[in-house]
MIKE-814800 format. One record per residue (C-alpha): residue number from 1; x, z, y. Coordinates in nm, 4 decimals. Each point is the difference from the previous one (the first is absolute). Example, Ala and Ser with C-alpha at 12.3 -4.5 7.8 and 13.67 -1.06 7.14 Angstrom:
2
PT  resi        xx        zz        yy
PT     1    1.2300    0.7800   -0.4500
PT     2    0.1370   -0.0660    0.3440
end
This chain:
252
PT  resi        xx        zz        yy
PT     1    0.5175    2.0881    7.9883
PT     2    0.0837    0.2658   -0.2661
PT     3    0.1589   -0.1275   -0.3094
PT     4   -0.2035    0.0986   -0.3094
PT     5    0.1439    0.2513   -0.2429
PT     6   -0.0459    0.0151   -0.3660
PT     7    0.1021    0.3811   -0.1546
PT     8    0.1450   -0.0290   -0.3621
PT     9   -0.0037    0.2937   -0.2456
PT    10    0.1234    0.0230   -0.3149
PT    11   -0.1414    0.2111   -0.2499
PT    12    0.0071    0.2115   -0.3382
PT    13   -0.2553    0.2742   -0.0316
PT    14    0.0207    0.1040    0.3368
PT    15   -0.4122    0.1589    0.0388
PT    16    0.1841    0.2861    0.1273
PT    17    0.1113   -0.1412    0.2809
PT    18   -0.1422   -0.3421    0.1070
PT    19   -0.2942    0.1269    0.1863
PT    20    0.1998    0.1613    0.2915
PT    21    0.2325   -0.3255   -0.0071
PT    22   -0.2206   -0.2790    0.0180
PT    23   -0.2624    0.2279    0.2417
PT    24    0.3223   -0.0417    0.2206
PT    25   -0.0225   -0.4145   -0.0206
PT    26   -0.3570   -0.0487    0.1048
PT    27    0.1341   -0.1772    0.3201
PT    28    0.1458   -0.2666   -0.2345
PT    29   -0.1148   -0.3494   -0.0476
PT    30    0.0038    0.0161   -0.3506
PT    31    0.1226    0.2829   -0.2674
PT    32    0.2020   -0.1401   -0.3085
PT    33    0.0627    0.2384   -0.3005
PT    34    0.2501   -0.0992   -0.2738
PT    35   -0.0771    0.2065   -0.3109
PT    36    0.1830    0.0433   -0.2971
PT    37   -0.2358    0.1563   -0.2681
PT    38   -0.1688    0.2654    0.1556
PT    39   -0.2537    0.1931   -0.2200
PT    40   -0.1103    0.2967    0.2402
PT    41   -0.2231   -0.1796    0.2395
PT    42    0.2493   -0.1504    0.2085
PT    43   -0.1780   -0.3391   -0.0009
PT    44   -0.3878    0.1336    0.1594
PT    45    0.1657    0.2051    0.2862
PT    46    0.1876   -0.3382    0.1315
PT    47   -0.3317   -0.1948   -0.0836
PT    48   -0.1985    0.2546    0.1890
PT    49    0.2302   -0.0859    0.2866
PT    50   -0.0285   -0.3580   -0.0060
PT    51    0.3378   -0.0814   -0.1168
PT    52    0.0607   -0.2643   -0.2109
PT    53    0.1343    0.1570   -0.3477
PT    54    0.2390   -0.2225   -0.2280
PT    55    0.1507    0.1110   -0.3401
PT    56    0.3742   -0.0728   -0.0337
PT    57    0.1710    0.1596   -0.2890
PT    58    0.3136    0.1833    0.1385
PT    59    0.3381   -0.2016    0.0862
PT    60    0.1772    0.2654    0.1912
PT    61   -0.0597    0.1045    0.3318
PT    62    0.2535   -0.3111    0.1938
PT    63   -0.2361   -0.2661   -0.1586
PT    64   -0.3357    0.1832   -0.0591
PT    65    0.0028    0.0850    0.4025
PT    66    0.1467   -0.3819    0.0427
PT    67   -0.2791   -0.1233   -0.2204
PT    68   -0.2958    0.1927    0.2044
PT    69    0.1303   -0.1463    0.3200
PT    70   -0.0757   -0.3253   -0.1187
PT    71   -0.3449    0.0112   -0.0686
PT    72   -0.0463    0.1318    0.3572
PT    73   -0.2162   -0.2549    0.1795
PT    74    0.1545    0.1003    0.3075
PT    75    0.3847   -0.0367    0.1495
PT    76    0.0177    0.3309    0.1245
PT    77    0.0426    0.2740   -0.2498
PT    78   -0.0173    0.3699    0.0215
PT    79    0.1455    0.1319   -0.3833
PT    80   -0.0960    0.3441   -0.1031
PT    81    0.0369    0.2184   -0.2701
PT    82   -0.3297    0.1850   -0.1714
PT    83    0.1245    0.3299    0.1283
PT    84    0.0664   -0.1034    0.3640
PT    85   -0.2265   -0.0321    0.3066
PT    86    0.0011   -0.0409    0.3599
PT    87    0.0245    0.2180    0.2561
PT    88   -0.2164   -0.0840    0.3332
PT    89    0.2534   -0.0561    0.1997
PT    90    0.1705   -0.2990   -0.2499
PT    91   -0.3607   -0.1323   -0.0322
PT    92    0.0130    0.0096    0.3619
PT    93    0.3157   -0.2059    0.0774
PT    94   -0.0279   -0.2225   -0.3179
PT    95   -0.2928   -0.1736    0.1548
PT    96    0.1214   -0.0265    0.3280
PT    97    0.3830   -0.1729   -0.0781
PT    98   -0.2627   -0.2386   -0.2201
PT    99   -0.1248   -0.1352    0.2923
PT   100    0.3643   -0.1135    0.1483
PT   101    0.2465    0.0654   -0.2958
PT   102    0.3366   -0.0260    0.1253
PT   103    0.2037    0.0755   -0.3213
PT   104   -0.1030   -0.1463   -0.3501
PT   105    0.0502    0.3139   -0.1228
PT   106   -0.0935    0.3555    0.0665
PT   107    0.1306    0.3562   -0.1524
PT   108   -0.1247    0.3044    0.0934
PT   109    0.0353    0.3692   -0.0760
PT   110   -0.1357    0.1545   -0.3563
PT   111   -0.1064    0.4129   -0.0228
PT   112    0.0553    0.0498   -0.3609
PT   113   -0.1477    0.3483   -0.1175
PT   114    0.1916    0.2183   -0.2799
PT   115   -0.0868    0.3046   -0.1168
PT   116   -0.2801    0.0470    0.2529
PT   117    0.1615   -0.0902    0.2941
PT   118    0.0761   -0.3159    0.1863
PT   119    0.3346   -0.0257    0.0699
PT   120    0.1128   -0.0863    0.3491
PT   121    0.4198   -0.0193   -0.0079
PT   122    0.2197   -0.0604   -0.2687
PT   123   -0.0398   -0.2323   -0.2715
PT   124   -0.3417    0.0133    0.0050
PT   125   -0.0377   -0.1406    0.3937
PT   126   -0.0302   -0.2186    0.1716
PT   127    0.0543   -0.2081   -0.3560
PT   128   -0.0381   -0.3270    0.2188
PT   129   -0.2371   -0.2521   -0.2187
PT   130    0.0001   -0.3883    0.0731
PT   131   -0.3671   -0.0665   -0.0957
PT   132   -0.1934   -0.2232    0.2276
PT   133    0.1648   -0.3741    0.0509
PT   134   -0.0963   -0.3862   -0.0471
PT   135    0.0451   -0.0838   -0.3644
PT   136    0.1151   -0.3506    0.1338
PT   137    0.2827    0.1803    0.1359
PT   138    0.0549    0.2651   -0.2594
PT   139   -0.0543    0.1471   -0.3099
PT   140    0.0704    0.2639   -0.2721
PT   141    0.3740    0.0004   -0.2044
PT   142   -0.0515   -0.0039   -0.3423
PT   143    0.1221    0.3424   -0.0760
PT   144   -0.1539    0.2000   -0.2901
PT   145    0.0365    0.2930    0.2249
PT   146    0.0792    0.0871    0.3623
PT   147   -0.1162   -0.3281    0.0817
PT   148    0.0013   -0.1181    0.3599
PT   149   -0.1366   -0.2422    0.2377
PT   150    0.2288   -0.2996    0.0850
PT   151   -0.0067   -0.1197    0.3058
PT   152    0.2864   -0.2049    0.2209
PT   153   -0.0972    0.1210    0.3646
PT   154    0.0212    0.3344    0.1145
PT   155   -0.3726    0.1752   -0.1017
PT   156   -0.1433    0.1376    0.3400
PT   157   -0.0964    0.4343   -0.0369
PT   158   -0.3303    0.1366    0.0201
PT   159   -0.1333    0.3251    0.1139
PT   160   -0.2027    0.2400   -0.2103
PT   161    0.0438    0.1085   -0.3429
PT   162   -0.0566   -0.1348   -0.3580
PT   163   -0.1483    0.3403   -0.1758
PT   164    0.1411   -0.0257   -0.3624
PT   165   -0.1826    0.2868   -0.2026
PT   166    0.0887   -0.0459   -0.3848
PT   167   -0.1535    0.3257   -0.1423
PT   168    0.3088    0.0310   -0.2285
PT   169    0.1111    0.3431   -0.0826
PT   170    0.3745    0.0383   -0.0633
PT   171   -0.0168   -0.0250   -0.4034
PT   172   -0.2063   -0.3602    0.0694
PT   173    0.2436   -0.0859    0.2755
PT   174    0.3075    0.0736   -0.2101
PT   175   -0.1396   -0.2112   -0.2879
PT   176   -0.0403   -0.2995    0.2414
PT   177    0.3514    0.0553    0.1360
PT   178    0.1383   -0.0477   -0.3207
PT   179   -0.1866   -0.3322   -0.0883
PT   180    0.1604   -0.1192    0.3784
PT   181    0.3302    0.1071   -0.0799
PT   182    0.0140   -0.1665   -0.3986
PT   183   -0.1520   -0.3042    0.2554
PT   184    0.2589    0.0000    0.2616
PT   185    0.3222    0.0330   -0.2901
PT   186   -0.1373   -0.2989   -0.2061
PT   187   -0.0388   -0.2400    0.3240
PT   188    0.3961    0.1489    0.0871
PT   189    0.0606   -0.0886   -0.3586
PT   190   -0.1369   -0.3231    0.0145
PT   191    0.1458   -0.1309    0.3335
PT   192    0.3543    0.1381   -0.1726
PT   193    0.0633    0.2981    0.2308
PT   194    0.2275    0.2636   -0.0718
PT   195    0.0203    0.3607    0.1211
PT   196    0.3075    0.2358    0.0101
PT   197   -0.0208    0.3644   -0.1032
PT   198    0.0728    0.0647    0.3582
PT   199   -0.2696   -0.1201    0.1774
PT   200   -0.1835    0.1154   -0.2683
PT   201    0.0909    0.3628    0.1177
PT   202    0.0105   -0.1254    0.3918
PT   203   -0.3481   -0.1488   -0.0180
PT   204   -0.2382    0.2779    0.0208
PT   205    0.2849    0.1752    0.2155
PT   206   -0.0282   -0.2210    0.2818
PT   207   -0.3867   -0.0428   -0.0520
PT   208   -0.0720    0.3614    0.0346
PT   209    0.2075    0.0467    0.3226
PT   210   -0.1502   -0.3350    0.1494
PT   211   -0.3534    0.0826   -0.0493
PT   212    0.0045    0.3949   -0.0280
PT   213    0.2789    0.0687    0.2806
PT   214   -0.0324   -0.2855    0.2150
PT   215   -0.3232   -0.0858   -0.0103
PT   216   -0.1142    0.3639   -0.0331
PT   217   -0.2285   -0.0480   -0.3476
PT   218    0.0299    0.4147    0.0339
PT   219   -0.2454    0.0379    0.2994
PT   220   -0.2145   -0.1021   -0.3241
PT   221    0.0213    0.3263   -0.1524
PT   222   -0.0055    0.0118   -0.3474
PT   223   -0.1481   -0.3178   -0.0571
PT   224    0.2677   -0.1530    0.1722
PT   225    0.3109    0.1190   -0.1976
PT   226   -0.2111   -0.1048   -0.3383
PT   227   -0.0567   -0.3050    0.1146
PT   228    0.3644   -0.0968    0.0901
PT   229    0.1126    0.2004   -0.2894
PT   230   -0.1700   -0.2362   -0.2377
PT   231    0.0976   -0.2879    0.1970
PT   232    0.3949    0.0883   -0.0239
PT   233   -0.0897    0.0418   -0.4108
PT   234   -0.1279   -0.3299   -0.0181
PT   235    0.3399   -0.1211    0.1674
PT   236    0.1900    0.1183   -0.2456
PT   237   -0.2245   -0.0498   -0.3350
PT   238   -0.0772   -0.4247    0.1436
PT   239    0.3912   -0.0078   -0.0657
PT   240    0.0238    0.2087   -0.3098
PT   241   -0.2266   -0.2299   -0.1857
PT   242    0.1617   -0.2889    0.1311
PT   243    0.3003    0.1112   -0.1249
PT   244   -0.1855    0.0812   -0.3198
PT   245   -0.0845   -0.3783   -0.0345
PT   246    0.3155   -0.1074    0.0173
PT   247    0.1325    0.2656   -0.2777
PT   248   -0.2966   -0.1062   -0.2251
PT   249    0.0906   -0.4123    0.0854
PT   250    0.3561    0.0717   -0.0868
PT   251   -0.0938    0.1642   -0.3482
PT   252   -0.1988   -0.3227   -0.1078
end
């Protein structure tokens, strides 16, 4: 018998957007989306899909996508992001490992389009995400950002895509970067990490040959080498403003 599967969403103005993802989830048992304060219509496009739409003012994305899980009325969870959707093929095989799950987890590939293109090597893919598993078996970290799914088996893979279309163009994309990266320094400050000038330097070194070189980000054309190239800069400003934080505690 096939399990039933709850999707959660979490949400914050995403109009843009939430049509193509939650068109994408009409196999579902039920549709569950989180919002945070939307003001753009948000709210009657998941009504007018039948999801169930509950306001939840913002506690970072860890516990906000830890807190929509829980009002799932189902074990099984499938967590997406507004600007994601799923490809046939995902759809597909999602509903058939349902029927005889043999991992309580699941990852499969995400397509994330930049500058007009979906980007198939580099950083950019296959950008494995662990999305679909038993909430009795897993669940979100708490991280304010970059947060993960926990889970203490081995998560199964799944074919077909997760399509991840933002809309961002590069002055948008660089603005959320830098909210990340102030993010990612204060949760290094916090847990008392340190970073050497060094690696500092090394970082987006070794990034940019792993993902450009090795994993060929430049059959991506131009799109490609931006995309890493911003992704080596946020390697070395995360540790510049954690070493900031330190200066600023040891001058108080």
């Amino acid at each position: 018998m096939r399990h039933s599967l709850s999707v959660v969403v979490i949400t914050l103005n995403a109009a843009a957007h939430l049509e193509q993802c939650l068109q994408s989830c009409n196999f579902a048992d039920e549709i569950v989306v989180v919002d945070s304060g939307s003001t753009d219509g948000t709210q009657q496009i998941a009504e007018r899909h039948g999801a169930r739409f509950l306001q939840q003012p913002w506690l970072g994305f860890g516990p906000q996508k830890q807190f929509a899980v829980a009002q799932a009325s189902h074990d099984w969870v499938l967590c997406l992001d507004a600007d994601e959707w799923l490809s046939i093929e995902l759809i597909s095989n999602i509903n058939d490992i349902l029927s005889y799950p043999q991992h309580e987890s699941y990852h499969f590939p995400r397509c994330n389009k930049f500058m007009g293109r979906f980007l198939r090597h580099g950083e950019g893919y296959p950008d494995l995400c662990l999305r679909l598993f038993d909430r009795r078996k897993a669940n979100w970290s708490d991280d304010l950002v970059h947060e993960y799914v926990q889970s203490q088996t081995k998560p199964g893979r799944l074919r077909g895509d997760l399509m991840h279309e933002s809309g961002e163009d590069i002055e948008r994309y660089l603005a959320k970067q830098n909210r990340y990266t102030s993010l990612q320094a204060r949760q290094l400050y916090e847990r008392r990490k340190r970073v050497s000038v060094a690696k500092m330097l090394l970082s987006p070194l070794i990034r940019f040959f792993k993902f450009y070189v090795v994993r060929q980000g430049w059959r991506d054309g131009l799109p490609g080498l931006v995309h890493i190239s911003i992704g080596c800069i946020n390697s070395f400003i995360k540790y510049a403003k954690l070493r900031e934080l330190y200066r600023l505690e040891q001058q108080s």
